[in-house]
C-alpha positions in Angstrom: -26.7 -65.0 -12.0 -28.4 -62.1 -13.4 -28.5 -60.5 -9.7 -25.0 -61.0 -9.3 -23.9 -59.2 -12.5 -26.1 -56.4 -11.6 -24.4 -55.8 -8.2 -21.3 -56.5 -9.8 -21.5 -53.7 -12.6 -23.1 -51.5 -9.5 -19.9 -51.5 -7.5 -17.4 -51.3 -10.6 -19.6 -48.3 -11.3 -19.4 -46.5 -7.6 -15.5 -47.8 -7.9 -14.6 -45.6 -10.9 -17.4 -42.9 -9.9 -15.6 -39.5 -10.7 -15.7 -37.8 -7.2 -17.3 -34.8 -6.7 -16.2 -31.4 -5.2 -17.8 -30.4 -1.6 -18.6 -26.7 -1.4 -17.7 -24.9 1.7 -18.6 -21.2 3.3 -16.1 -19.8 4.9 -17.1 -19.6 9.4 -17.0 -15.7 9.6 -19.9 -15.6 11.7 -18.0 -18.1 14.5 -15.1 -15.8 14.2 -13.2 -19.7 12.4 -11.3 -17.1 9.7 -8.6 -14.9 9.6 -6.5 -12.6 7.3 -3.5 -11.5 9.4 -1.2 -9.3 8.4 2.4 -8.0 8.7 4.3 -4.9 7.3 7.4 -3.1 8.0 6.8 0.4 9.7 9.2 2.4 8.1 12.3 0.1 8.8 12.1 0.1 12.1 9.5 -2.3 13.9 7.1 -4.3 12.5 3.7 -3.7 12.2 0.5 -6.3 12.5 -2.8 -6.6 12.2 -6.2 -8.0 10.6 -9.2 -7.6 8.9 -11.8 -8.5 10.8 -14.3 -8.7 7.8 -14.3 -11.5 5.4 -16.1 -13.8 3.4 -16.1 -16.2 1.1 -17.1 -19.9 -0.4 -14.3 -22.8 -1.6 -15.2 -26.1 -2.9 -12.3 -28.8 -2.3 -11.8 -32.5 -3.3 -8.6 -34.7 -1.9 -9.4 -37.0 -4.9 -9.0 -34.1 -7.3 -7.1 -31.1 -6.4 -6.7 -29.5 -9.3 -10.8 -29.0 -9.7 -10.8 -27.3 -6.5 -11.8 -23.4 -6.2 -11.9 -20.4 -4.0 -13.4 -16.8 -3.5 -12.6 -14.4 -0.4 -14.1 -11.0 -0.4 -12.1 -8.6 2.2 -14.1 -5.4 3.4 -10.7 -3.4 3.8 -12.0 -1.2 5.9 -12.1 -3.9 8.8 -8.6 -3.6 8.8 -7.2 -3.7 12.8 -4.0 -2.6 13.8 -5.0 -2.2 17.0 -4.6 1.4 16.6 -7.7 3.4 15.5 -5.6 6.6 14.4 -3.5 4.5 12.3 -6.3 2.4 10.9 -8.3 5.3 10.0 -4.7 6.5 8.0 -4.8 3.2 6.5 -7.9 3.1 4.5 -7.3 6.6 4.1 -6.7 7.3 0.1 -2.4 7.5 1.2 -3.3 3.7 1.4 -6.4 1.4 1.3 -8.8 4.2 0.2 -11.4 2.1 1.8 -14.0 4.5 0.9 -13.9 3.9 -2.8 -12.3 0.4 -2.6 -14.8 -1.2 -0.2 -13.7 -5.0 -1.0 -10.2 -6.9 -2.1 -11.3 -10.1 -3.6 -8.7 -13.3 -4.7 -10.5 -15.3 -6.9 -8.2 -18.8 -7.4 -8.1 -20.0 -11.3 -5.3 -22.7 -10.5 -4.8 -24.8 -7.2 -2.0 -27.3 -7.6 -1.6 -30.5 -5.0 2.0 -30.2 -3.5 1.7 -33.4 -1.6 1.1 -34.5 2.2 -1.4 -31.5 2.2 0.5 -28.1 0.6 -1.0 -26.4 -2.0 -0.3 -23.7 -4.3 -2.9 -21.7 -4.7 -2.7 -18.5 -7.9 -5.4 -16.7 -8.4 -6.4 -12.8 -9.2 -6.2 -10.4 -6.4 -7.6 -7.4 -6.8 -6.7 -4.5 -4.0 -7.3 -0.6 -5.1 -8.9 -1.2 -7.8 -5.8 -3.2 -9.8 -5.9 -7.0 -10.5 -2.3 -8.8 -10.3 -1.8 -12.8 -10.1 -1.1 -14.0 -6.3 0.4 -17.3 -5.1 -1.0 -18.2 -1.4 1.3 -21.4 0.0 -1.3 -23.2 1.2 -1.7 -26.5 3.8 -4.4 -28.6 4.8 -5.0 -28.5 9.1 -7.8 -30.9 9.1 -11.0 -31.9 8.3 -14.1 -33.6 10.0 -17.4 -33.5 11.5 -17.8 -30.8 14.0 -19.4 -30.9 17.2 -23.3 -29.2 15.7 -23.7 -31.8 13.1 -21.5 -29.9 10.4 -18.4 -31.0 8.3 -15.8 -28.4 8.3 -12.2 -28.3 6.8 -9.4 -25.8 7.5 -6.4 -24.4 5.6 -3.4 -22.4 6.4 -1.4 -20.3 3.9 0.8 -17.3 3.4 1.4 -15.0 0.2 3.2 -11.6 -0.1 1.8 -8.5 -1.8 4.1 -6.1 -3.0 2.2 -2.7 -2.5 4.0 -0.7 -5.6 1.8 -3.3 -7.4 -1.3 -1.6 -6.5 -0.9 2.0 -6.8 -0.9 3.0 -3.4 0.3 7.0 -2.8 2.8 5.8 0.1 4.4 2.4 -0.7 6.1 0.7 2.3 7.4 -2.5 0.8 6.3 -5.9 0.7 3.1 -7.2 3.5 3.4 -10.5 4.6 -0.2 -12.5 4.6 -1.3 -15.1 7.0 -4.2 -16.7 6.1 -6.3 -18.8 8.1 -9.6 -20.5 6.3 -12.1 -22.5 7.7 -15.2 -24.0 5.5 -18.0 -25.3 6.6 -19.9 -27.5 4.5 -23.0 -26.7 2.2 
């Protein structure tokens, strides 16, 4: 009898367990992350590209949203337009100024569950040396093992940065961001 309660008060006690919070690295080395971006070029076309440098670490638990956190760190002057006269313009101080604004970093201080896997991610960006709130629309791809042994999950979102925000000299409009984040597990 005394066995029995013992395994019984062990599984109500694994049952109402608080979950815990994986921690991830984002997969920059296996090329798994992205920051795309989009901007208009002076009302005529648009104009894409990426930055090819990023890193960063999120912890994320389905059972609790809300508790979930995230850090990326962009090296702006990875930016990739596909154009190296117009990238070197872009971190040039008319933009970027990549040379005394090495690194853009959103750090998330509220992540809210949306259901069937959106999330609304706010957080402080800072870009050029100013700090402003930013929203990234987030959803869940997937998660799993992967094929080396690892556990990895992956998250799409999009946000918009209004560039007058951050005290650039020339100040095209609104960028579109497309975000592309996959963890793998600590």
């Amino acid at each position: 009898m005394k066995k029995l309660l013992i395994a019984g008060a062990l599984l109500t006690t694994s049952l109402i367990a608080p979950s815990y919070a994986a921690n991830y690295t984002i997969d920059n080395k296996g090329a798994h992350a992205s920051i795309n971006f989009k901007a208009s070029h002076l009302g005529f076309s648009i104009l894409t590209g990426r930055f090819n440098k990023l890193s960063g670490t999120f912890s994320y638990d389905e059972a609790n949203i809300a508790a979930s956190k995230i850090t990326v760190n962009i090296d702006t002057s990875s930016i990739d337009s596909n154009h190296a006269e117009r990238d070197k313009h872009i971190r040039s101080d008319d933009f970027l100024d990549a040379g005394k604004f090495s690194t853009a970093k959103f750090t998330s201080t509220k992540v809210e569950d949306k259901g069937n896997g959106k999330l609304s991610i706010t957080g402080d960006f800072t870009l050029h040396g100013i700090t402003k709130s930013l929203v990234i629309d987030a959803v869940k791809i997937g998660e799993g093992k992967d094929p080396w042994g690892g556990y990895r999950v992956g998250f799409s979102g999009t946000a918009k940065v209004t560039m007058g925000d951050f005290g650039f000299k020339k100040n095209f409009g609104t960028i579109d961001l497309d975000l592309y984040i996959e963890g793998i597990r600590n």
